[in-house]
C-alpha positions as CSV (number, residue, x, y, z in Angstrom):
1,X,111.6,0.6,134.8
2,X,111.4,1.6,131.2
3,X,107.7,3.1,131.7
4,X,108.5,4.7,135.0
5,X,112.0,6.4,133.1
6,X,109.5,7.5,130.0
7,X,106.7,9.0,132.0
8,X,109.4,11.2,134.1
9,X,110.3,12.7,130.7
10,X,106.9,12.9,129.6
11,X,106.7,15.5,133.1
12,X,110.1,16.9,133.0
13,X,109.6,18.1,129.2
14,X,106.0,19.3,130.2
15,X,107.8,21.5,133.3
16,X,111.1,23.0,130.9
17,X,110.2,22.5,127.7
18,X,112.9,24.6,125.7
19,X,112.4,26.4,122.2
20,X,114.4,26.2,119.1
21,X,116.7,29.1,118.2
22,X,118.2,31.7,120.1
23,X,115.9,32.5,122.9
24,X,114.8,30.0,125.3
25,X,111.5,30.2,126.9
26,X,109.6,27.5,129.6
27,X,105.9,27.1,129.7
28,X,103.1,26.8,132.8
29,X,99.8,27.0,133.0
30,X,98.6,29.8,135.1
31,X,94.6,28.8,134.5
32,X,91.5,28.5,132.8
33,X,88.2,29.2,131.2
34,X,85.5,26.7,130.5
35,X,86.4,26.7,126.6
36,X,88.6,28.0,123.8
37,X,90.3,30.8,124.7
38,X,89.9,33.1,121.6
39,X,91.6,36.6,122.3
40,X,94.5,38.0,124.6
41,X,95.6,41.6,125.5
42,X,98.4,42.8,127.9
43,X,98.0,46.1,129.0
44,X,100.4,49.3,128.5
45,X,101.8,48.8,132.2
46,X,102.8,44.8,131.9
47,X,100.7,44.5,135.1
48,X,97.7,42.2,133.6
49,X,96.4,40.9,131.0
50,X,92.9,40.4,129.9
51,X,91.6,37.0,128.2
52,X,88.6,35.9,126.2
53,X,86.9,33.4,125.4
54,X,83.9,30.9,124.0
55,X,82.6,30.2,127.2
56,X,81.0,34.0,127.3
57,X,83.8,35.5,130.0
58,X,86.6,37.7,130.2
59,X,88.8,37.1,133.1
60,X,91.9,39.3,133.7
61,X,95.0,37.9,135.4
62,X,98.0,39.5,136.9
63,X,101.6,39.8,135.2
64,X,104.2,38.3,135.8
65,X,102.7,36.1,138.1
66,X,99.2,34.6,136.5
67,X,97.2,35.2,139.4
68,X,93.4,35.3,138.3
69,X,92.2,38.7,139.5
70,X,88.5,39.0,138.4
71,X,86.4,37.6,135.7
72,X,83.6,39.9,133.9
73,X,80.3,38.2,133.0
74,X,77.6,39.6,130.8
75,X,77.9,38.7,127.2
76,X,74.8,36.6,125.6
77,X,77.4,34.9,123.2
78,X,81.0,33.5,122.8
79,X,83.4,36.9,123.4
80,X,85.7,37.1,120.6
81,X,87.7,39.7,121.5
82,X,89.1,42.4,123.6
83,X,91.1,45.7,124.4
84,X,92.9,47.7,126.7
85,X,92.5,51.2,126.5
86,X,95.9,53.3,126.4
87,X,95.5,54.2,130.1
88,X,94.5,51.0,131.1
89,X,91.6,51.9,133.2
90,X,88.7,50.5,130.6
91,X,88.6,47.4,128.7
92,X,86.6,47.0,125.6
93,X,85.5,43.3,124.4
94,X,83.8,42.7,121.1
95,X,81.3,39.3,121.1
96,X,78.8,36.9,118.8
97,X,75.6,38.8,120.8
98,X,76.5,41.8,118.4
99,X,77.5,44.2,121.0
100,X,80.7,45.8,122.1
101,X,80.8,46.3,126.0
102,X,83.2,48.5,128.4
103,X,84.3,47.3,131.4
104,X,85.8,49.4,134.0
105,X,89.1,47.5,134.9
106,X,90.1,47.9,138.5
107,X,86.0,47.2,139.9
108,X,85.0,45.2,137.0
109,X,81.7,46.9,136.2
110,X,79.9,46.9,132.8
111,X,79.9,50.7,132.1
112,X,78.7,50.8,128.3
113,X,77.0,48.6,126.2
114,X,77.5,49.4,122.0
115,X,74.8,48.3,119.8
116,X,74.6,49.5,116.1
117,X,76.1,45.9,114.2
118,X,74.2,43.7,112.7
119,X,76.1,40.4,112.5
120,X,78.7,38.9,115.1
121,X,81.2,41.6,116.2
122,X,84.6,40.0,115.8
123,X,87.5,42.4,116.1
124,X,87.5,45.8,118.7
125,X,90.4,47.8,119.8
126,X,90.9,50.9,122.3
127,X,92.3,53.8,120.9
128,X,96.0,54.2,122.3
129,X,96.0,57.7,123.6
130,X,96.0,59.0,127.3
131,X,91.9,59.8,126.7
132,X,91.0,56.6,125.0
133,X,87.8,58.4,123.8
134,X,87.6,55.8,121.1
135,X,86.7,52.5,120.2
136,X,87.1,50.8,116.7
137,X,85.1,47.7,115.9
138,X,85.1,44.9,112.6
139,X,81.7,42.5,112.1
140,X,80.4,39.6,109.8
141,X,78.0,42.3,108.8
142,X,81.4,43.7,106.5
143,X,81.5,47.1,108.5
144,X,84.0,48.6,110.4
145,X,82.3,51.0,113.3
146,X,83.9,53.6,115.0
147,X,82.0,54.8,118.7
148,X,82.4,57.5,121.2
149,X,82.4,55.3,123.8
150,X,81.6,57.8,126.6
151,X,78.7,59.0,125.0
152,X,77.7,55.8,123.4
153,X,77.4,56.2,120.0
154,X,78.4,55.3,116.4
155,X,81.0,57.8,115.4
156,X,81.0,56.7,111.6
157,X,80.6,53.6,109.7
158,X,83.3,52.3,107.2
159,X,82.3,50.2,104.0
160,X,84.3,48.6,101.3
161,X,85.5,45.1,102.1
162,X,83.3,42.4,100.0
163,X,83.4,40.2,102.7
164,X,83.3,39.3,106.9
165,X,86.1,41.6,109.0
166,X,87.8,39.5,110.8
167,X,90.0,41.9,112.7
168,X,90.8,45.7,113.6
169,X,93.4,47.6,114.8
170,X,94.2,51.5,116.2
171,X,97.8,52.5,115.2
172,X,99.4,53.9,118.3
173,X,99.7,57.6,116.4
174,X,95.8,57.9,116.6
175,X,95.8,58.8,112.9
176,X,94.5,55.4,111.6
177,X,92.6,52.4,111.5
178,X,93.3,48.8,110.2
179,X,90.8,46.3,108.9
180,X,91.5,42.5,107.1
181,X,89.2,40.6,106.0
182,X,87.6,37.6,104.4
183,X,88.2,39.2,100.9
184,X,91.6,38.8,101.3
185,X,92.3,42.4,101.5
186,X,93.2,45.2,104.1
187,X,92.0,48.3,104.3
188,X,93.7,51.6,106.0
189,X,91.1,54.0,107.4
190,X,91.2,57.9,108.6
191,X,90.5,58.6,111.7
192,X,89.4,62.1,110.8
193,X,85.4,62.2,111.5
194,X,84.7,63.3,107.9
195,X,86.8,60.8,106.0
196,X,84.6,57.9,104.9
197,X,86.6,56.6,102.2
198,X,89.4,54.0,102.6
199,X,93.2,55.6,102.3
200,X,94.6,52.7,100.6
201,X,94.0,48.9,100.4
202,X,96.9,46.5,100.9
203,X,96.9,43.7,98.9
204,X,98.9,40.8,99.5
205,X,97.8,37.9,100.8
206,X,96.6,34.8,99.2
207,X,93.9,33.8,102.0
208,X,91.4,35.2,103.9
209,X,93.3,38.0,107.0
210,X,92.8,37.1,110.1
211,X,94.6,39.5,112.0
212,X,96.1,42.8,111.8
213,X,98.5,44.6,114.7
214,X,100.7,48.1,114.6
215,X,104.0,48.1,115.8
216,X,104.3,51.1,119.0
217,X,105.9,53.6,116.3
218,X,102.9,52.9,113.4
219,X,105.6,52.8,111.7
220,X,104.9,48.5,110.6
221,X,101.6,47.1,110.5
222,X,101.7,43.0,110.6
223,X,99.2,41.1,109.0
224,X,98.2,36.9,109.3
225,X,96.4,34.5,107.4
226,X,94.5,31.7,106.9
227,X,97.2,29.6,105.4
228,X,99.6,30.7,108.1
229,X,101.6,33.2,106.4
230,X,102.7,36.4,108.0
231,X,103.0,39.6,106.1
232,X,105.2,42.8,107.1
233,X,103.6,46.5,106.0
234,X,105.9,49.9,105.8
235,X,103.4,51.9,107.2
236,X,102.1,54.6,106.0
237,X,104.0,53.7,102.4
238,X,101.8,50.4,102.4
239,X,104.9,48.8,100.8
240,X,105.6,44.7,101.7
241,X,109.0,44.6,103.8
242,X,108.5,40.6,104.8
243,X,106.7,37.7,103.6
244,X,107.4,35.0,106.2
245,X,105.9,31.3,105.4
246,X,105.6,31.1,109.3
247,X,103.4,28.1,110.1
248,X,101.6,24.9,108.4
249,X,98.2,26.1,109.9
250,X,96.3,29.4,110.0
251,X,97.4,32.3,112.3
252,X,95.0,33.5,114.3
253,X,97.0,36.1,116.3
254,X,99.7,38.0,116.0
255,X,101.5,41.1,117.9
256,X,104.9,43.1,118.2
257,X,107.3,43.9,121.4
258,X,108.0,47.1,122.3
259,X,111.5,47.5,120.1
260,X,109.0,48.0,117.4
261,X,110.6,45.0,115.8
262,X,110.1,41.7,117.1
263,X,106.6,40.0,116.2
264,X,105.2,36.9,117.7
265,X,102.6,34.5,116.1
266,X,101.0,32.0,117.0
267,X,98.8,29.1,115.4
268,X,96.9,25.5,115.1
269,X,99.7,24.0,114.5
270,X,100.6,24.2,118.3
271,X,103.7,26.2,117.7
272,X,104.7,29.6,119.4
273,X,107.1,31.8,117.4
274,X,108.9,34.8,117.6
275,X,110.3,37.1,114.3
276,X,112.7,40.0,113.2
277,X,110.6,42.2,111.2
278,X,113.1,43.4,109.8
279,X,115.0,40.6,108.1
280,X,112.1,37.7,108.6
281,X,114.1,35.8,110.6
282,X,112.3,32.9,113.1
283,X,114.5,33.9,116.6
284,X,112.4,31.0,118.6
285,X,110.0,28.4,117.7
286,X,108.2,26.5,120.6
287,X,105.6,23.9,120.6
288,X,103.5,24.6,123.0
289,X,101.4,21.2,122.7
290,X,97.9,22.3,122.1
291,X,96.2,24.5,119.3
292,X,97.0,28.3,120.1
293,X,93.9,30.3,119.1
294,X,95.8,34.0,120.9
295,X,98.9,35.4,121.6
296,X,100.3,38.9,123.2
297,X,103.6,39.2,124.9
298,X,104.8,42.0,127.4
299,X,107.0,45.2,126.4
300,X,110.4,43.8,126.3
301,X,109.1,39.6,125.0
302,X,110.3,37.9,128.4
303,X,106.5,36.7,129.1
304,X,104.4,35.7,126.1
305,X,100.8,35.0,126.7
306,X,99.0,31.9,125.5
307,X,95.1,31.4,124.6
308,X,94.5,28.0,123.9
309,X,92.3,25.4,122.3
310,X,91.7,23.7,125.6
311,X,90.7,27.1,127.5
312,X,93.5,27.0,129.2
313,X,96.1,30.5,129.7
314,X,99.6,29.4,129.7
315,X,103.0,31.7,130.1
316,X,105.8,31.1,127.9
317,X,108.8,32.9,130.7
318,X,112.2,34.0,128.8
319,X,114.8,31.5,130.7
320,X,117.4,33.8,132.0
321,X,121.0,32.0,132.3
322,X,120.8,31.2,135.8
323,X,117.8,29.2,135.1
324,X,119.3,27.1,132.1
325,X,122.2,26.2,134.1
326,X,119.7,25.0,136.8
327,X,118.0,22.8,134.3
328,X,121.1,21.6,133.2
329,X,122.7,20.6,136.5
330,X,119.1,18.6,137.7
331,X,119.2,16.4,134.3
């Protein structure tokens, strides 16, 4: 009786597991690749989001309700990566076979392939705007690229970090670029075809970046790190606002809501956690129960998207009031 009582919990807690602190959140699995799932991306709308991962795919699902829609095969290596443009008609994914592709969302067809790098290509992101004439990319080859993707080429080539880029990202304004890196360092570029040179470099953080994101206004940038610390930028100031000690394992992946304020993170030590930029606050911490290697959540937080270790995509849903009380009542 004891092990029948235990393995009931065991399922119960898998089916409404609840999250420390304010907001409460459950967690399903809505599918799978065929390995690690290494990057996430919910489009402007909150109708899909895309997923990448080790097993060369990208497979796109539908939000809020996880169906699997189509998944886009053509990459010669592990795809580390990937973006929605702002219009959310293209999707650009970044992988280990060097190349940056673009992917036509709605008929998944391959519509540009980007060569110019010379190492793996680990980081890529759309430009924000309506056009979404642009696409930024970061290498192991210690470049960051920027391509007219329409036409196919290499806009410019940005040099200055000693070491492997790890990550990129387009502020929502259009005016800048963000790269971190290896070297412990990141590095805010011009848009502006003729600037070459680095605006500033934010230093920081004690361990290689991992990650960079822009809140909607480009008003923050958030960084992550190796040693799982999460830092807080006043853009374009460049001055610290938070230093959050946010996990006991590096963070891989980090991004904001829509309010331009709340950040999630997520990391290998299996939790999933959401933050007030603007007083470092932890406003829900939820262990998820498998290594998170990417994280993105829709416009107002009630649906945060899991990549994980085990290649499968898992929801964490916002549980409204109604639904507590439900959980309540059946225990």
């Amino acid at each position: 009786m004891r092990t029948l009582f235990w393995l009931f919990l065991i399922f119960f807690s898998s089916l409404f597991v609840y999250a420390q602190g304010d907001l409460k959140y459950e967690i399903r699995t809505v599918g799978k690749h065929d390995d690690e799932v290494l990057g996430v991306f919910v489009n402007e709308a909150n109708t899909m989001v895309a997923t990448c991962s080790l097993d060369e795919t990208i497979k796109i699902w539908s939000l809020p309700d996880g169906k699997e829609i189509r998944t886009l095969r053509g990459h010669l290596g592990q795809v580390n990566n990937i973006s929605f443009s702002g219009n959310d008609l293209w999707l650009a994914s970044a992988s280990t076979d060097r190349t940056v592709r673009i992917w036509d969302v709605n008929t998944g067809e391959l519509l540009k392939i980007l060569r110019g790098h010379n190492d793996i290509v680990i980081g890529v992101y759309f430009s924000q705007d309506d056009s979404a004439k642009f696409v930024a990319s970061t290498s192991f080859d210690n470049t960051v690229k920027l391509w007219d993707w329409r036409q196919g080429i290499e806009i410019k080539t940005l040099r200055g970090h000693t070491a492997s880029i790890n990550n990129v990202a387009y502020s929502y304004d259009g005016n800048t670029i963000a790269s971190c890196s290896d070297d412990k360092t990141i590095k805010i570029w011009s848009t502006d075809l003729l600037t070459q040179e680095p605006l500033m470099t934010l230093v920081g953080h004690n361990a290689p970046v991992l990650s960079v994101i822009y809140s909607f206004d480009s008003k923050k940038l958030a960084s992550c790190d190796l040693s799982g610390e999460i830092i807080v930028w006043e853009m374009p100031k460049g001055r610290i606002l938070q230093r959050i000690k946010a996990h006991n394992d590096l963070i891989q992946d980090i991004s904001f809501a829509e309010d331009n304020n709340t950040l999630v993170s997520a990391s290998l030590d299996k939790f999933v956690k959401l933050w007030d930029t603007n007083t470092g606050k932890n406003l829900m911490s939820f262990n998820a129960g498998i290594e998170v290697w990417s994280v993105d959540l829709v416009s107002d937080a009630s649906i945060i998207v899991l990549g994980c270790a085990d290649g499968t995509v898992r929801f964490l849903t916002k549980a409204t009031t109604k639904t507590q009380e439900q959980k309540k009542k059946g225990r």
